[in-house]
C-alpha positions as CSV (number, residue, x, y, z in Angstrom):
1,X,-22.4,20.2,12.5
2,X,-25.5,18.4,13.5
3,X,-27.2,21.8,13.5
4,X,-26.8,25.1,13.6
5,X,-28.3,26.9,16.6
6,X,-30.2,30.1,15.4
7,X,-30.1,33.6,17.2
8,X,-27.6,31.6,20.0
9,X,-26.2,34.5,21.9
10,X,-29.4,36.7,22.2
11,X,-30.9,33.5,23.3
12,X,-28.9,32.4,26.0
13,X,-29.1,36.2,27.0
14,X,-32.5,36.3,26.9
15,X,-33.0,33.0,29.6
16,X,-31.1,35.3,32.2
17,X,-29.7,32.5,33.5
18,X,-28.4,31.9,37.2
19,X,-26.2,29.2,37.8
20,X,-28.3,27.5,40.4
21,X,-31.4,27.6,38.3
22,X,-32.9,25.3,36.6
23,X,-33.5,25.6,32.9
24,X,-35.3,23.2,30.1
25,X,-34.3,23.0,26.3
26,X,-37.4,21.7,24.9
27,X,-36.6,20.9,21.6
28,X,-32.4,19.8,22.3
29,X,-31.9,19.2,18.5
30,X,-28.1,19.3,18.3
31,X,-27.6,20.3,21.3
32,X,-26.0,23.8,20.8
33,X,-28.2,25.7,23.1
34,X,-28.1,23.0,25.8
35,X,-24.5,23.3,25.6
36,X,-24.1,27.2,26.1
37,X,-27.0,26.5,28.9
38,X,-24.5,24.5,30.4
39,X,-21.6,26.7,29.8
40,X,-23.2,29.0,32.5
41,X,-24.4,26.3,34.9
42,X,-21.1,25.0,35.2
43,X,-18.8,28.3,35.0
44,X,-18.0,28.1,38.5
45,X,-17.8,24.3,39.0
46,X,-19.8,23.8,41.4
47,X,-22.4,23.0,38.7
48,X,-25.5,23.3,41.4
49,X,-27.9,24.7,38.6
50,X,-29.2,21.6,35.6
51,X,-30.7,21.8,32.6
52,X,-33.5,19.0,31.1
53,X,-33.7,18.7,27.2
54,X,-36.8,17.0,25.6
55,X,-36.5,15.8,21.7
56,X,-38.7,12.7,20.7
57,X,-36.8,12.7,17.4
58,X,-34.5,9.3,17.5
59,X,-31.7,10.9,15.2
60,X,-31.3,13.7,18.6
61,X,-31.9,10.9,20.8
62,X,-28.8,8.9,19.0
63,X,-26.6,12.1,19.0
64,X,-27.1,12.7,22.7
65,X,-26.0,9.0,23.1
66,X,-22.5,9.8,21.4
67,X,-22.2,13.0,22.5
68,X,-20.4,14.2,26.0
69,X,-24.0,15.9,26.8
70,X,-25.2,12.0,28.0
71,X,-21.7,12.4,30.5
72,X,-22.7,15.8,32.2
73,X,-23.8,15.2,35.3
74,X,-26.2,18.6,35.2
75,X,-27.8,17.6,32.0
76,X,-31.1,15.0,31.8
77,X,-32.0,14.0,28.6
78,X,-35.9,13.2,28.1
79,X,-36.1,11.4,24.1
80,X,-39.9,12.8,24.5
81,X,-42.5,15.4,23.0
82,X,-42.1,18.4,25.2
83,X,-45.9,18.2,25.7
84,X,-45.2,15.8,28.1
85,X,-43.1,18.8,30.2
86,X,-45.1,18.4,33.5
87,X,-45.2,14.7,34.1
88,X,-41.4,14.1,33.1
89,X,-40.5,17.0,35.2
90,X,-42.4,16.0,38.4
91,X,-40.6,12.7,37.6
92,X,-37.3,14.3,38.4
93,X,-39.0,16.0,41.5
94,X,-39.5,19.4,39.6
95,X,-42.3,21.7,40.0
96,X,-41.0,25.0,39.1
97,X,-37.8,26.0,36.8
98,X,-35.8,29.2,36.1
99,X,-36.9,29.3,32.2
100,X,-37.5,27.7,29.5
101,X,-36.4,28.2,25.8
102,X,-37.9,26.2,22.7
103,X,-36.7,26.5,18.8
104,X,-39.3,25.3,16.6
105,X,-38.0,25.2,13.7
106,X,-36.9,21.6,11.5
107,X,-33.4,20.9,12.6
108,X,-30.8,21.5,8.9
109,X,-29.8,17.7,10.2
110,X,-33.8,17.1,9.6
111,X,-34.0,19.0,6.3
112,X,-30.3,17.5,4.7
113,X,-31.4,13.5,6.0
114,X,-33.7,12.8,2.6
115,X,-35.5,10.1,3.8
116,X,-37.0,12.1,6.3
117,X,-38.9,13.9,3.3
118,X,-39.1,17.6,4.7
119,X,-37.0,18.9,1.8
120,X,-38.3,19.8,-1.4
121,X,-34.8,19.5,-3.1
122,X,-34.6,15.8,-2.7
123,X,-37.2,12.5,-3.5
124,X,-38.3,10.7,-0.6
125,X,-41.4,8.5,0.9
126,X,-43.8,11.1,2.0
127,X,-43.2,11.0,5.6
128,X,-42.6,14.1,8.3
129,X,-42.6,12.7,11.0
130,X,-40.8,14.3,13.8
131,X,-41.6,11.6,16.4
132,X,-40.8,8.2,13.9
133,X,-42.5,6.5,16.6
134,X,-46.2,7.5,15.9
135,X,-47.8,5.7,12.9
136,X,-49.4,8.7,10.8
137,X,-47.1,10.1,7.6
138,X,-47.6,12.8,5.2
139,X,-48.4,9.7,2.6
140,X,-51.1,8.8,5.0
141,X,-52.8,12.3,5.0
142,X,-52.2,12.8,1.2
143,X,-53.8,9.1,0.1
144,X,-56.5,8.8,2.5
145,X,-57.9,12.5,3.7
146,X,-61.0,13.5,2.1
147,X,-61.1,16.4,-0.6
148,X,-62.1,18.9,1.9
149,X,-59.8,18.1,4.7
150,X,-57.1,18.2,2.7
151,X,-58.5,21.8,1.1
152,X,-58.6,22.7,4.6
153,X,-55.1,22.0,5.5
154,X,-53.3,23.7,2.7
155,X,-55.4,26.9,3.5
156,X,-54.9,26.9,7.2
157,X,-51.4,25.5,7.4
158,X,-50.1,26.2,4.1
159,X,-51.7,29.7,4.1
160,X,-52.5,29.1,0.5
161,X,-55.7,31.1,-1.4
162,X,-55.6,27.8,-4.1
163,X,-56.2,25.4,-1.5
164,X,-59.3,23.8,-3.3
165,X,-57.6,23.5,-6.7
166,X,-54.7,21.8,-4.4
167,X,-56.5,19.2,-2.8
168,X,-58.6,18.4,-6.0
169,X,-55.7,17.7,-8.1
170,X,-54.1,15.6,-5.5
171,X,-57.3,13.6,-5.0
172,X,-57.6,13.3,-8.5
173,X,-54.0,12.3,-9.0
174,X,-53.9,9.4,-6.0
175,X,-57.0,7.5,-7.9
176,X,-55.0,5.5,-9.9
177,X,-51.5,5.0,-8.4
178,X,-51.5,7.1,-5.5
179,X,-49.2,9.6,-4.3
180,X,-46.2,8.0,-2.0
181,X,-43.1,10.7,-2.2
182,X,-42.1,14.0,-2.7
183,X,-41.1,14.4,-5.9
184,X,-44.6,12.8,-7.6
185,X,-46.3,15.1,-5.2
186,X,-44.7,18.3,-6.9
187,X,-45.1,17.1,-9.9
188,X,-49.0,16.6,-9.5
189,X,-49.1,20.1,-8.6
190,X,-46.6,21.8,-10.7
191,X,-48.7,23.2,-13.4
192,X,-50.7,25.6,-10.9
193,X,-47.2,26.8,-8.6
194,X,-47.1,30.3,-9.4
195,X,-44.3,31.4,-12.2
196,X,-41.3,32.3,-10.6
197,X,-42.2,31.4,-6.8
198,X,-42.3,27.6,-7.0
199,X,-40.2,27.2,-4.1
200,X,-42.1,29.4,-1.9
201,X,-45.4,27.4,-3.2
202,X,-44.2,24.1,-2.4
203,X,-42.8,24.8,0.9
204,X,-45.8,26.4,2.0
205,X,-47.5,22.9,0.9
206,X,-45.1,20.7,2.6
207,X,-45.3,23.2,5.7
208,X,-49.0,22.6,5.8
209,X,-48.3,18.7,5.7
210,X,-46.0,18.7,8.1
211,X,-48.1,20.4,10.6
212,X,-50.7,18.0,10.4
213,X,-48.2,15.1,10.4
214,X,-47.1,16.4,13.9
215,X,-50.0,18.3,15.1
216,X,-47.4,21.2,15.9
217,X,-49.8,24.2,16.4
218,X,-52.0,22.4,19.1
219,X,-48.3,21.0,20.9
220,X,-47.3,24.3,20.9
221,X,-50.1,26.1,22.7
222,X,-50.0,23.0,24.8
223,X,-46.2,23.8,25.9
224,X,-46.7,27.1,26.3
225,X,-50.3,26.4,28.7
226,X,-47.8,24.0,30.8
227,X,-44.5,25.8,30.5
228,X,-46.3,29.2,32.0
229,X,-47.7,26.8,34.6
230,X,-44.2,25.6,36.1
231,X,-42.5,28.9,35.3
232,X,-41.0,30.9,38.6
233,X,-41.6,34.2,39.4
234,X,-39.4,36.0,37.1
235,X,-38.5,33.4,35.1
236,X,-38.4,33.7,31.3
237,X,-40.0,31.7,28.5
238,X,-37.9,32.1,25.1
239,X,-38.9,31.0,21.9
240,X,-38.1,31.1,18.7
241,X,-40.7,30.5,15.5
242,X,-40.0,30.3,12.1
243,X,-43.0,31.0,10.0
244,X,-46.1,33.6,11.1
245,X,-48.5,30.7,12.5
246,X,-46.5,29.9,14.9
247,X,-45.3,33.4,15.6
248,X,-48.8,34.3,15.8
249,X,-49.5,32.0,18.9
250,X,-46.6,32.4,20.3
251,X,-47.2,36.7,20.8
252,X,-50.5,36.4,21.8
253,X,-49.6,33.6,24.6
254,X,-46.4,35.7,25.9
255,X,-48.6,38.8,25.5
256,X,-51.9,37.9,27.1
257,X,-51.5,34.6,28.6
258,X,-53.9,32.8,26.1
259,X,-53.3,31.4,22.2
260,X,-56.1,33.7,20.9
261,X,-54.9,37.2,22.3
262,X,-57.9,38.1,24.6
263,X,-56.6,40.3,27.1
264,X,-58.4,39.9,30.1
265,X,-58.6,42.2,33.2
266,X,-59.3,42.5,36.7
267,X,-62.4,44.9,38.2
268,X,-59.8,47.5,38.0
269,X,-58.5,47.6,34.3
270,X,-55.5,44.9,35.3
271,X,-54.4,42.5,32.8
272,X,-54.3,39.1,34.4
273,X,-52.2,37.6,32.1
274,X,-49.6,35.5,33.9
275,X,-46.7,36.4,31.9
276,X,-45.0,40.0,30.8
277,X,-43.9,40.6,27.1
278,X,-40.2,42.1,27.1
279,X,-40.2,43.3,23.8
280,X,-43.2,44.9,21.8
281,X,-41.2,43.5,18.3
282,X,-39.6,39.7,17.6
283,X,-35.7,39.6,17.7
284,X,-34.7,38.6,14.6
285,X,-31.1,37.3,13.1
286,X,-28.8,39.6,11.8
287,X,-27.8,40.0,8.2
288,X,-24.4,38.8,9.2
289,X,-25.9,35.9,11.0
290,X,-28.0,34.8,7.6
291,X,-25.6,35.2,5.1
292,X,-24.0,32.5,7.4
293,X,-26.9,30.3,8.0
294,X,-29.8,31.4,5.0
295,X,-32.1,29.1,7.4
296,X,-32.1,31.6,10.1
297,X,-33.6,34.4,7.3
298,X,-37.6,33.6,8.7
299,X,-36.7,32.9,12.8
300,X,-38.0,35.3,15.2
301,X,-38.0,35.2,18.8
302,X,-40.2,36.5,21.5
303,X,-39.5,36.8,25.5
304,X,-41.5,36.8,28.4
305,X,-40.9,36.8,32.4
306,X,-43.4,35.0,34.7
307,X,-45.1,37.7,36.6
């Protein structure tokens, strides 16, 4: 499979779904929560509801092509960021939908294609790039950044206390030959990846890269700021985040309307957040549901209904 959906029934349980609504899958992947979507807009054939799926990376766009998605007749596909959510929806004559459900994590199709270099279990060019279209790679950031943005990077995106020691060996490393794939990039930095935990080190430190590659924290308060905009009355935003940065963001947006978590209130003690939180704690996967995907282990996702 091109990918494994995570959390896929609480999910599609959580949109609420009505067969006339109209739904958007903004990051389609391989399609599997489009195609439950779908499952529900067409259960009683009149198929009056649609759903529109945004992914800007080609490898989706090329499995839409084959797929029988690119044949339903209730499904648009948009081979786009989903930051550009309002202007492709006002495109197709929409100004409000019925939810909205994004997965942010790398697609396993992402992680298992080498070449792509977001796996630390196989060499490949230092790229990241979600969007292959757009000209800045993780070789790019790791060659040319200065000492201090790169120090900066590691600690904020990485969440990593060496950050300084990180960015000086890889400066220091890059002087003569520079730095151009994975595997000479973990070697660089293999003498100070704590005993024991090297895989947790060095996915933090690709993590940090490929944030920065994609600028995925500012898209992502960016969706959620236009999503909450074209949301209806009751309908629900879903998403699901897969390490505590993004998490982070996402509560504080679903729970006070803004990426910092500032609850702001009326004269009269009223929050004026445009959204309501449905659940206090993240729904995570089940022990069941991990031992059959172990990439669902760090997902959690939050719900919210337009107030």
């Amino acid at each position: 499979m091109y990918h494994t959906p995570v959390l896929l029934k609480e999910a599609i349980t959580a949109l609420n779904i009505k067969k006339n609504g109209i739904y958007v899958d903004a990051t389609l992947g391989g399609g599997g929560h489009s195609r439950e979507i779908l499952k529900i807009l067409n259960s009683d054939g009149k198929g009056e509801g649609h759903l529109y799926a945004f992914d800007q990376d080609e490898d989706a766009v090329n499995f839409v092509a084959k797929s029988e998605l690119a044949e339903n007749r209730n499904f648009t596909f948009i081979d786009k960021n989903f930051t550009f959510l309002p202007n492709y929806l006002a495109m197709y004559g929409v100004t409000k939908i019925d939810g909205l459900l994004a997965d942010l994590g790398v697609s396993s199709h992402q992680f298992d294609t080498a070449e792509r270099g977001f796996s630390i279990r196989e060499n490949a060019t230092l790229d990241m790039r979600m969007d292959r279209r757009q000209t800045l790679t993780a070789g790019d950031i790791i060659n040319s950044y200065e000492q201090t943005q790169l120090s900066d990077i590691f600690y904020l995106y990485g969440e990593l206390p060496n950050a300084r020691k990180i960015a000086s060996l890889i400066v220091k490393a890059r002087s003569s030959n520079g730095i151009h794939d994975t595997q000479t990039l973990m070697q660089t930095l293999k003498n100070i990846a704590p005993r024991g935990k090297e895989n947790k080190f060095f996915a933090q430190v690709f993590q940090a890269l490929r944030i920065e590659v994609n600028s995925e924290l500012k898209a992502l308060e960016k969706l959620l700021s236009e999503a909450t905009k074209v949301l209806a009355p009751k309908g629900r935003l879903v998403i699901l985040s897969y390490h505590s940065l993004e998490d982070r963001i996402v509560k504080h947006w679903l729970k006070t309307g803004n990426a910092e978590g500032k609850s702001e209130k009326d004269f009269y003690g009223n929050s004026l957040s445009p959204l309501k939180l449905l659940y206090a704690k993240a729904i995570v996967p089940s022990e069941k549901e991990i031992e059959i995907n172990p990439r669902a282990r760090s997902a959690k996702m939050r719900i919210a209904e337009k107030i």
